[in-house]
N, C-alpha and C positions, 0 to 999 in steps of 0.2 A: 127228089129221087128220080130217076133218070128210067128204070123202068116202068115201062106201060102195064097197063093192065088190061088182061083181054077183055073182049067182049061177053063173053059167059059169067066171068069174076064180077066184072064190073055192073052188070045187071044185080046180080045177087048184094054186091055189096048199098045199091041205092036202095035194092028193097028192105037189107039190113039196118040200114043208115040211120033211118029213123027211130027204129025199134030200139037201139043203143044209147042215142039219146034221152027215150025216157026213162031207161034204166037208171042214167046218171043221175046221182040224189040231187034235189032242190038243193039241198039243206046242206049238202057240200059248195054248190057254187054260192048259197050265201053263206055260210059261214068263213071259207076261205077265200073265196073272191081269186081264186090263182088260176089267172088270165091265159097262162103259157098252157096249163091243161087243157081247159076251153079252147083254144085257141088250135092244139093240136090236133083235135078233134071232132069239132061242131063247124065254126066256120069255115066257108069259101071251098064247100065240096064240092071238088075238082076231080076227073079223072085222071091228069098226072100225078097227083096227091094220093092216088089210091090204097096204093100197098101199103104208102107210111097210116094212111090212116087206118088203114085194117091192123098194121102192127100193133100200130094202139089201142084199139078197140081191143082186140084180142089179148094184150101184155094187161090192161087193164080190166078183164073180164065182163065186156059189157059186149060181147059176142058168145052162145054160148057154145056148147061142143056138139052143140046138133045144128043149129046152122052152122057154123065153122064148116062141118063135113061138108057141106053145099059147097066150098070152095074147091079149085082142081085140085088134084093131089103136089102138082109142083107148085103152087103157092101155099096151101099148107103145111109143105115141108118148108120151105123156104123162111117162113114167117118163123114158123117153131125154132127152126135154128138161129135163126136172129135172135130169137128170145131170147135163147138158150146162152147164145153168147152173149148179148145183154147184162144179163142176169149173174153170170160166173165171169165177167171179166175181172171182174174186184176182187175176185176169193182167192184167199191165200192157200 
C-alpha cells in the first residue's frame, strides 16, 4: 500500500499492535493453521504496511471501537469505506 501513515496513527497503532494480537485465538491459529491470515497481520510490522494492517485489524475486529476512535478522523473514514466497499462488492 503506497500510503503512509502519519506519525500520530502510527504511534497508536504500535501501541495497538500488540493488544490485537492477543485477542487473536490460540485455538484459531492451531486449529486452522491459515498462514495468509497470520501473515496479514502479525508479521514484519512495518510502517509502510500500516493502513493495510489497521484494515485488517479493524475488518477482522481485533481493534475495538474505543481505540479505533484513537485514530484520525481521515483514517477512520477512509478504513471504514474500504470496508464497506470490501464487504458489498459481491452483493447482488
Amino acid at each position: 500500500m503506497k500510503e503512509l501513515i502519519v506519525d500520530a496513527d502510527w504511534q497508536i497503532l504500535c501501541e495497538l499492535h500488540p493488544i490485537a494480537v492477543d485477542r487473536f485465538p490460540q485455538r484459531l491459529l492451531e486449529r486452522h493453521r491459515d498462514q495468509d491470515i497470520v501473515e496479514r497481520i502479525f508479521p514484519d510490522f512495518r510502517r509502510s504496511d500500516g493502513l493495510a494492517r489497521l484494515v485488517n485489524l479493524r475488518d477482522m475486529n481485533l481493534i475495538t471501537d474505543e481505540e479505533f476512535a484513537l485514530f484520525s478522523e481521515g483514517v477512520r473514514q477512509w478504513i471504514e469505506e474500504l470496508i464497506y466497499t470490501q464487504r458489498n462488492q459481491f452483493r447482488l
